[in-house]
N, C-alpha and C positions, 0 to 999 in steps of 0.2 A: 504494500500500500504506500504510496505516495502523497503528495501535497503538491502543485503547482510545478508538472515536471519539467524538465530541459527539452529543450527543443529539442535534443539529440537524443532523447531518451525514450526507444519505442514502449509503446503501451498498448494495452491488451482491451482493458474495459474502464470506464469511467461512470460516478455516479457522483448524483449533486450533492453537498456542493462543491465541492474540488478534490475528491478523490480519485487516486488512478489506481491501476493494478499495471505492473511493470511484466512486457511481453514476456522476457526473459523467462521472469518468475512465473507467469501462467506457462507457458510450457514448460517449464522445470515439474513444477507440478500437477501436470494430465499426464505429462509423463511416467513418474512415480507410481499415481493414483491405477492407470491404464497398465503397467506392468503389472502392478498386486495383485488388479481382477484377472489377467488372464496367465497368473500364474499356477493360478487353479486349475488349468487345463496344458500347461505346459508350454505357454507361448510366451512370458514374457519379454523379452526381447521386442519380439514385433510388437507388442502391446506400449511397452517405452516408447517406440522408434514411431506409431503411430500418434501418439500424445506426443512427441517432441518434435514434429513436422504439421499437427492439424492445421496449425493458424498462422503456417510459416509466411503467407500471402499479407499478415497485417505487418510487415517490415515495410512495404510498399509506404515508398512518400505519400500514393494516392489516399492511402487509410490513414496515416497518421495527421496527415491536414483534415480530414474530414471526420476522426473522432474526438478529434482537439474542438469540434464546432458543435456534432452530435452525439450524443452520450449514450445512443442505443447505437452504436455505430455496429458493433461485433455482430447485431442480426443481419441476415440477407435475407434477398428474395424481394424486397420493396426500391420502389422509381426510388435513383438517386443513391441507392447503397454502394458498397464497394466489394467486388468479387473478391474474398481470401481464401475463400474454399480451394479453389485452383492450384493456387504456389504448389503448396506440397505436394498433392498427386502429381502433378509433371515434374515434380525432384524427384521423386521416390523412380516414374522411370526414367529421367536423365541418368539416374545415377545404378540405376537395376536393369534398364531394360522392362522385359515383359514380365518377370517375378514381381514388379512394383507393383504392378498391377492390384496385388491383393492390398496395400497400402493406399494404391489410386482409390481404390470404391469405397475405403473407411474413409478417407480425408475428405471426398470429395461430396460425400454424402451425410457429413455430420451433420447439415442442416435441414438439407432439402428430404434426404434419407436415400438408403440403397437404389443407385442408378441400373437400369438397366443393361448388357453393353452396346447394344442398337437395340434402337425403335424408328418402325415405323410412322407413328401413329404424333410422336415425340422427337426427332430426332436430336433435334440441340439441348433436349436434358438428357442426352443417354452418354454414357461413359467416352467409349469412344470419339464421340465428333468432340467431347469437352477436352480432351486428350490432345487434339490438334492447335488446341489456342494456345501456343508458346509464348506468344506476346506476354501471356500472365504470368510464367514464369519470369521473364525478362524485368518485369515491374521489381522482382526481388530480387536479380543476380547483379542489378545495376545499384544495388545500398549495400553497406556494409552490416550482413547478418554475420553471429558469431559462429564462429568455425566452430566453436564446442554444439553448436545447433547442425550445422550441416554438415558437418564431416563425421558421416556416420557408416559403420560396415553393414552390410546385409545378416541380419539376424541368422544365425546359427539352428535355429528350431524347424522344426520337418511339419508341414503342414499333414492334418490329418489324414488315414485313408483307410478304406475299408468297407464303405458303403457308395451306397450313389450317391448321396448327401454329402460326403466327407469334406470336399472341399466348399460347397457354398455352406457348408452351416460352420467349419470353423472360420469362416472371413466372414459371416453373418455375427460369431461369438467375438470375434477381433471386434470388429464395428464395437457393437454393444457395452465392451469396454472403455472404448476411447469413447462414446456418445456419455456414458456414464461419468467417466473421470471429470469430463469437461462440464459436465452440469453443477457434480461436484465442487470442481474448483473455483467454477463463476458462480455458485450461490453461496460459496465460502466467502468471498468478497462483495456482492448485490447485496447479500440476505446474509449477516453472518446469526441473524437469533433465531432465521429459520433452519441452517447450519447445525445449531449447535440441541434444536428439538430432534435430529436424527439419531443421538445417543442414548444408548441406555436399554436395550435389549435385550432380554435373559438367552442365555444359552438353552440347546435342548437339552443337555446337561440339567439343567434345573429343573425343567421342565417335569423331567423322569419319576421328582418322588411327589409333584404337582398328583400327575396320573395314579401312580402306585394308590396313593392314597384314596382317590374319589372311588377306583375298582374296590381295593379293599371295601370300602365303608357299603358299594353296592351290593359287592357280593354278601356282605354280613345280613344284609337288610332284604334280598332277593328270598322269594320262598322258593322250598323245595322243590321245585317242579322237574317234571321230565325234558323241558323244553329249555331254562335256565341249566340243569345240570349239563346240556349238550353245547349250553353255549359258553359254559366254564371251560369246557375240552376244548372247543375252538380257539378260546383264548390261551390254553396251555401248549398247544400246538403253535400257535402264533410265535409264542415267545420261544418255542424250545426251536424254532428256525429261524429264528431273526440270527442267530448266530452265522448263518450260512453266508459263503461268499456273493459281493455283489452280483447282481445280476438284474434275471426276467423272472418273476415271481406269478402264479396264479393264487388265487385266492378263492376256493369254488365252494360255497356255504349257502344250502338252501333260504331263501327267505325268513325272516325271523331267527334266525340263527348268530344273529351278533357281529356281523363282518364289521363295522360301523367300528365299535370302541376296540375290536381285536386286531384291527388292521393297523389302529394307531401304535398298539400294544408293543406287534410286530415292527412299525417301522421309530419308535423310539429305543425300542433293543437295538436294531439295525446300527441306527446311526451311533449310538455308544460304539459300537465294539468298531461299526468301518467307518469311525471318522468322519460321517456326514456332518456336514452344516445345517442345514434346514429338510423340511418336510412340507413337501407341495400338495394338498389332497385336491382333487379335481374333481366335479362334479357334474352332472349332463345337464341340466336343466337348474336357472336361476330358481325357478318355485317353488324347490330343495335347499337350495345352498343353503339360504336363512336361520332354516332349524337347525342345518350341519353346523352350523358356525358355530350359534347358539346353545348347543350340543357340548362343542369344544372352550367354548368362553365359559361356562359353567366350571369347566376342569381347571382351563388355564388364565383363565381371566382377559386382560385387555391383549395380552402377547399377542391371541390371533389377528391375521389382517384376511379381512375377507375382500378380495377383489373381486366387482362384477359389476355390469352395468346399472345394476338396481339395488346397490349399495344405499339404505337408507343412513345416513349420515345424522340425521336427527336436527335440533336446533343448530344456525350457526353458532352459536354461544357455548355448545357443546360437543363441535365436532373436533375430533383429538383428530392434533396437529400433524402427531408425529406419527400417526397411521395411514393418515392422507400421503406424507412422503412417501413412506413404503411402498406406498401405491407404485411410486414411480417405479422403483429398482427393486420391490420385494428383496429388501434389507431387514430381512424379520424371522425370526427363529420358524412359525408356521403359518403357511401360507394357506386360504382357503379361496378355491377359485374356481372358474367354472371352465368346460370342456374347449367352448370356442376361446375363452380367455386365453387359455393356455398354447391351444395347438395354433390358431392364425397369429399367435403372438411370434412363434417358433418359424413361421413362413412370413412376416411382416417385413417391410423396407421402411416405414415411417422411423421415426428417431423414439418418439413415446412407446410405439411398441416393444422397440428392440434395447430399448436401455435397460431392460430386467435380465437379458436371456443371460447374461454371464452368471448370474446368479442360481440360474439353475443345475450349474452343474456342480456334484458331489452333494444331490442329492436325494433325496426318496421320493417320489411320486408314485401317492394311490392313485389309479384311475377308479373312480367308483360307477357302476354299473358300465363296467367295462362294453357288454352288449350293445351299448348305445354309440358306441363309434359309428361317423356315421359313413359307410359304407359309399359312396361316392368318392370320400378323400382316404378311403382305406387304405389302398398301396402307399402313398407319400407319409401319413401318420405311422404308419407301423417302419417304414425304412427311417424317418426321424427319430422314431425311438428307440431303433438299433442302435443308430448311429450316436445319441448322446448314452445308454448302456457301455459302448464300446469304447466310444473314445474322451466320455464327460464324464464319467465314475458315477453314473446315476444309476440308483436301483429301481426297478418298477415295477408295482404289485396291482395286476388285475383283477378287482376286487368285484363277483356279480354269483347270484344265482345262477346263471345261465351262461356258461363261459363262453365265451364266440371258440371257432376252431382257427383261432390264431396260428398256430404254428404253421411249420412249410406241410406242403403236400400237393400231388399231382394227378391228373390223370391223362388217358390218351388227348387231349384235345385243352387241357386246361394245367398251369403252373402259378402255384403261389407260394412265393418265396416266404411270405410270413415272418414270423420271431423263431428263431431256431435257439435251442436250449433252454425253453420254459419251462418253470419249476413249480410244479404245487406244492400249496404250503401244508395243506390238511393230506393226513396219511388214510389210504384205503382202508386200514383197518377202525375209522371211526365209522363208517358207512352210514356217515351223515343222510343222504337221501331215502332209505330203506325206514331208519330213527325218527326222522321227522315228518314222514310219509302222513299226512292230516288231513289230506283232500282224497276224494273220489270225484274222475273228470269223466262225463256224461256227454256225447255230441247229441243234441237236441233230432230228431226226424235224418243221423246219419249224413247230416251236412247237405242233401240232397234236395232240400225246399225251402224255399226261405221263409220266415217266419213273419207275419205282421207284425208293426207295431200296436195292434188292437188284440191280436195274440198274448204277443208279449208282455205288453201290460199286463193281461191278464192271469197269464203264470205268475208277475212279479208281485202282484197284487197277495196273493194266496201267501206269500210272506210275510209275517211281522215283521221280520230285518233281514233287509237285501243290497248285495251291490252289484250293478247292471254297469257294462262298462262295455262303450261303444267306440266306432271310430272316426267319426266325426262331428262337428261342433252339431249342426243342423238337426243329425241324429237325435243327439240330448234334446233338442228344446224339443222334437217331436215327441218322442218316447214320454219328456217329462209332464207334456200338457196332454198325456193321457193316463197320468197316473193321477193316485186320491191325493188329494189335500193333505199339506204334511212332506211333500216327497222332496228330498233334496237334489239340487241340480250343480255339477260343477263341468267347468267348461273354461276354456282360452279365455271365452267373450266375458270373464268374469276377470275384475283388474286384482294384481296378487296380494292388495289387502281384503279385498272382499273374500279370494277364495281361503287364505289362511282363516279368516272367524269360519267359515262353513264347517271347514276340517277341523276346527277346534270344538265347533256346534255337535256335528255327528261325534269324534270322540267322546264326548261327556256323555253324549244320547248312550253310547255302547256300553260305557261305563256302567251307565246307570241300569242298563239293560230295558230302556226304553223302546219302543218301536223304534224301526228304523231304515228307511228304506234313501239309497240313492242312486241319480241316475248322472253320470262322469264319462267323460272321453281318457282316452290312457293318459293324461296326466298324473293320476294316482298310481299308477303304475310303478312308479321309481323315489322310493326315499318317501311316502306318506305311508304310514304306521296305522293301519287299517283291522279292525277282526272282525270280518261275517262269519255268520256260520253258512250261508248259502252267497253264489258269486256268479253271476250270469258272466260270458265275455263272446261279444260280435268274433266270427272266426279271424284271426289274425297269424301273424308267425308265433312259431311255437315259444318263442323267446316271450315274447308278450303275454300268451295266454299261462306259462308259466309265471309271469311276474301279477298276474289276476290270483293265480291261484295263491299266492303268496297274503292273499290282504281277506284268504279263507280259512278260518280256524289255525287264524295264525301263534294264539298261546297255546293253542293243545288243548284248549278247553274241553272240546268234544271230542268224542270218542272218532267221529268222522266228519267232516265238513264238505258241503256238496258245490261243485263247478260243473255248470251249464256251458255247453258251447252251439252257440247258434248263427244260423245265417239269417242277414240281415236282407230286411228284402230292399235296401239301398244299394249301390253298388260301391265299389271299395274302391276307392282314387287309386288312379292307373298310377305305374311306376313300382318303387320299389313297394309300397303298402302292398300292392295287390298280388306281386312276386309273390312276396316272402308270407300272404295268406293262403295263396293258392299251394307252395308246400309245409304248411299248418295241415291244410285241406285235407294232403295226400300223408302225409303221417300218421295224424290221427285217425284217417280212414284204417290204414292201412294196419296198425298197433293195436290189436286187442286188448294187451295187459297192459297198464301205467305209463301213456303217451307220455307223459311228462319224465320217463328214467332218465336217468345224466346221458348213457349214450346217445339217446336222442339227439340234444343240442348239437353235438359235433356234427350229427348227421343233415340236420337241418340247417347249420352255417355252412357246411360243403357246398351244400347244393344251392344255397343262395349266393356263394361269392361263388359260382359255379357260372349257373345264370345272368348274374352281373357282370362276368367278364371285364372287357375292358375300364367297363363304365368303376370300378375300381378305382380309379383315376381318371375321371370322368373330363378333369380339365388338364389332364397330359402334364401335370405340375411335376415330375420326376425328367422330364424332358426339356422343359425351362432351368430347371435350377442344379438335372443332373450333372455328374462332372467333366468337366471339360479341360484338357491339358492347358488350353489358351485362357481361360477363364474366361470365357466369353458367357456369362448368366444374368439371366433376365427375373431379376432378383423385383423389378417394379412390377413388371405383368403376373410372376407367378404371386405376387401379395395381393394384387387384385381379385386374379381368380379363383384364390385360396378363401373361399367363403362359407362357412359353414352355415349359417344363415344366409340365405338368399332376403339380404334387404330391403334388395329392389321391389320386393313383393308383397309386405306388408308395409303398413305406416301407422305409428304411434300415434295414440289418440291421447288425451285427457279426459278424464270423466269426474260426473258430479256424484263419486261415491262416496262419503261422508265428509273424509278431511279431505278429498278430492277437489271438492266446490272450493273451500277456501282459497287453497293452492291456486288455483286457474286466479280468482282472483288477485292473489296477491302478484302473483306473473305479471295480470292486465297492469298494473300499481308500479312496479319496481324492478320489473324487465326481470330476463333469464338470469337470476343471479343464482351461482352456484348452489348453495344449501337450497335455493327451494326446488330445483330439478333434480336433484338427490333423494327430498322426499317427496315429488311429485311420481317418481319410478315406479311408487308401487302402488300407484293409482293409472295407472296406463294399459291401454288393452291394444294388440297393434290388428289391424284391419286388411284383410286384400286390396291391395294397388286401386283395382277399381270400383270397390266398395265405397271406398276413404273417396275419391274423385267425383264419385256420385252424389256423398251426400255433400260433399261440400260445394258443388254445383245448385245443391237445394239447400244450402245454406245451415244444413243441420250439424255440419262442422265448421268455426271457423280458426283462420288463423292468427292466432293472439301476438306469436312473435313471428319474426322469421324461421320459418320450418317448423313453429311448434303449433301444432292442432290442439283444440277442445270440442268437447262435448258442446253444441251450443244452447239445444234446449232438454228441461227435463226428462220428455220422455221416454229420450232413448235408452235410458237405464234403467232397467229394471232390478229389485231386490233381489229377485229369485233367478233370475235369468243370465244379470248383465246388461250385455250391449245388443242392442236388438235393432237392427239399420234398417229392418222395414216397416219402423214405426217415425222415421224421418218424417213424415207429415203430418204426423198426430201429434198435438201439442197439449200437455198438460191443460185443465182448464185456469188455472190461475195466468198459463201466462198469454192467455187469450184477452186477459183484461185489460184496456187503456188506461 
């Protein structure tokens, strides 16, 4: 830090009212900071050599006259700024050749983020044509920078290899370093008291007798049951393998069986004995994470940081500070996060995505209900997660009732290279499925006629307590507007504070041993803690209708718990839905004895990534970003296409569900300010592209800010229902009044 510097004296950053940060000394330290992260992985060298070249461009007389005048000088990208991005990628290959190259796409992209190396579409942001402007180079070999900055050797460290990934994901982990160190070092000097809110994190180490403890005190307090005693084994099993070397880990524990707190069991053993630093648990769907989190903050208090788009934050007044940073770089002993968080984070070019990735390695990631990968980016997730297993010392434990058939295997006309060396963790002699065997699965008329929904009611009726579980939104509200008065309805079209009370509403009901009937799309499906004793499920893949049966006599209560399976007499959205029900269809036809055995699943992901073929990589993202001797990867297209969410096709609405209303208006009042879109998230329902178009053409949506929608008049919400878009013309009668 400085005061009022020499003209001869390059400078990095400046803030009002006359402080400088001295060039030198910012790349003295991104350099430092950029070698620590990736010496976790073996690179530091390159990871110095990339911090002590990013911002070799701000030597340029052109920058130091114009940060001497602007004090946000160091951003680009706006009329007027000063390209420094440049210098260093063309030193690195002035002085390397085409090896710089892996140097050129960390420097050159610490702003804008991961270039491509040609684009069509782009071509003067793509690596290559930026490559050609030597002039920018020349801006710095014509000042006097210090030799101890550019007289540097070619780092000594051997770029990774072993996968098709090997080379874009460790110059993806390089980047990620040097984008981290740098934010580091310049919030160390902009923000040094938001700087200094990043310390103070317990190890997992502390973490261990956190856990020991809460199990202990459960299992004291747990009754004897036959369901609890199995799930005491699972967790004895957990631990007596966490001692095993790292690796690829299955986790295969029917439903209600405990995977949940055994898995952590497991990967807190783990990391004592190999060293890990943190624990990433990963989750499929936001409308779970909440309780997982909440689950884990019960044991270990504020430690956890849960990242995901619907992060409620709570008041501004009480949103902790120093969980929001984590956010950035997951600098936090456990991490709780959700599927697309994690994996399009791992394929991302943006700067905010990628400044975490270093941090994942040396460490343990659950995937939880493993099953739910989703099949379109299957090949590129499973070759990412060899490749940081193999060459980032992470262990990973696939955590699901229903294990997908991961590993390799082939046939005449089909190759899937898969996870080679998976380890289960539970040993065959617990013969967990056989033990916990609680349902009896029934196919309704032999899958061969479809049932009405005036049928169907009708069977569901003749239950006191039922769960009906359909596959699509439309379904529910039909099914549910012909069932009695009383019937519960859960659905997408419901915003995820509404559905969390419903699911809190039917547990107490079940509890209490109340009547109880509800009719839900598979959102229940995964992570909501359910027990019928009877459980309808529309035909689906057998993964699914096993995870239904899951939410059937799931304490053991009853001696046998009954699942229905029927056909619905809608039809099943084409694609992968209707694949992977049509070989549900032909298993359970086909299975006399307990369609649901473990062999089953293997049998039924064969043949669905069988069927899927290509479509496994549906957007060729292993051929963008696979390896190339030249490095020539298209590192900006394949983060495009790497989507797990197809965004384009729904739109985020606002509604008037309770604290919903408030929200919108305090939006209309005081603009999008951070805390109230935090907890506006979980009053949000998102809509088809041209649902959301329609109604906002008839004015039943409008738009409050820029990109952000509301609900605009009452009636399109309903208590029971939700979001109901063909009641767009129907106006409550209050607001019919002048």
């Amino acid at each position: 830090m400085m005061n009022h510097p020499d003209a001869f004296v390059p400078v990095a950053h400046s803030k009002p009212p006359s402080e400088w940060q001295s060039l030198e000394s910012h790349l003295e330290k991104v350099a430092e900071l950029a070698g620590q992260h990736a010496t976790v992985f073996g690179a530091a060298s390159w990871g110095r050599l990339a911090g002590l070249w990013h911002d070799v461009g701000k030597f340029s007389c052109e920058f130091q006259e114009y940060i001497r005048q602007v004090s946000d000088a160091h951003l680009e990208g706006k009329p007027g700024r000063v390209n420094h991005s440049s210098a260093g990628a063309l030193l690195a290959i002035d002085r390397f050749g085409k090896i710089g190259r892996i140097l050129a796409y960390c420097i050159m992209g610490h702003h804008a983020g991961l270039p491509d190396w040609q684009s069509e579409l782009s071509p003067r942001a793509s690596l290559s044509w930026r490559l050609e402007q030597m002039d920018l180079l020349s801006m710095v070999t014509k000042v006097d920078v210090p030799a101890t900055i550019t007289e540097q050797s070619l780092p000594a460290e051997k770029a990774k290899n072993g996968t098709e990934f090997s080379r874009s994901l460790w110059l993806r982990m390089l980047f990620s370093c040097l984008v981290d160190a740098d934010f580091l070092d310049t919030e160390a000097f902009m923000e040094p008291d938001k700087a200094r809110r990043r310390l103070g994190y317990p190890t997992l180490s502390d973490l261990a007798p956190l856990f020991d403890s809460y199990m202990n005190k459960k299992k004291a307090e747990a009754p004897a049951t036959k369901v609890n005693n199995i799930r005491s084994e699972v967790l004895q099993a957990c631990l007596a393998r966490a001692t095993d070397p790292p690796g690829l880990f299955t986790l295969t524990v029917p439903t209600g069986g405990g995977k949940t707190l055994s898995s952590m069991a497991f990967a807190l053993r783990h990391a004592e004995v190999q060293n890990k630093r943190r624990i990433i648990y990963v989750i499929p769907y936001t409308s779970i994470i909440e309780q997982t989190a909440d689950q884990f903050r019960a044991i270990f208090g504020e430690t956890v940081l849960e990242h995901h788009s619907n992060f409620d934050q709570g008041e501004a007044s009480k949103e902790d500070a120093r969980s929001r940073l984590a956010c950035e770089n997951w600098d936090a002993p456990l991490i709780v996060t959700t599927t697309v968080q994690f994996f399009e984070s791992l394929f991302a070019s943006r700067t905010s995505r990628c400044r975490k990735l270093h941090n994942i390695a040396q460490s343990v990631v659950i995937l939880d209900e493993a099953q739910l990968l989703p099949t379109d980016f299957l090949k590129p997730i499973l070759e990412v997660m060899r490749e940081l297993q193999e060459n980032y010392d992470v262990t990973f434990v696939l955590s699901t009732a229903t294990q997908p058939a991961l590993g390799p295997h082939q046939g005449s006309d089909f190759e899937f290279s898969g996870l080679p060396g998976l380890r289960e963790i539970i040993p065959p002699s617990l013969n967990l499925y056989d033990r916990l065997q609680r349902t009896k699965v029934e196919s309704i008329e032999g899958l061969a006629i479809p049932l009405s929904w005036e049928d169907l009611a009708s069977r569901l009726s003749d239950h006191e307590s039922v769960l009906c579980i359909v596959n699509r939104r439309d379904d529910a509200r039909v099914l549910w507007e012909k069932m009695p008065a009383g019937t519960f309805h859960l659905s997408a079209l419901m915003c995820g504070a509404h559905r969390s009370k419903r699911i809190n509403e039917i547990k107490a009901n079940l509890k209490a041993q109340m009547p109880t009937r509800v009719i839900s799309t598979q959102l229940v499906e995964a992570g909501v803690d359910l027990d019928f004793p009877v459980v309808y499920r529309a035909i689906a893949g057998l993964d699914s209708i096993a995870q239904a049966a899951g939410r059937c006599n799931r304490e053991g209560v009853l001696t046998q718990g009954l699942v229905y399976i029927f056909q619905p007499e809608s039809e099943i959205p084409v694609g992968y839905l209707r694949q992977a029900a049509e070989i549900g269809r032909q298993l359970l036809v086909e299975q006399k004895f307990d369609p649901l055995a473990l062999e089953r699943f293997e049998q039924f992901f064969r043949l669905l990534y069988w069927i899927r073929g290509s479509l496994l990589d549906r957007e060729n993202i292993l051929e963008l970003i696979g390896n190339d001797p030249e490095l020539r990867i298209s590192f900006r297209t394949a983060a495009e296409k790497f989507k797990l969410i197809d965004e384009g096709a729904y739109v985020p609405v606002l509604v008037h569900y309770e604290k919903g209303g408030k929200l919108i208006e305090l939006l209309r009042r005081q603009g999008p300010e951070r805390w109230i879109l935090r907890q506006a998230q979980r009053y949000v329902v998102n809509l088809p592209r041209n649902v959301h178009e329609r109604l906002v053409a008839d004015r039943a949506i409008e738009e409050i800010h820029l990109g952000i929608f509301a609900q605009g008049h009452g009636n399109l919400y309903d208590d029971n229902l939700g979001f109901c878009a063909d009641r767009s013309l129907v106006y409550a009668p209050d607001e019919l009044l002048i």
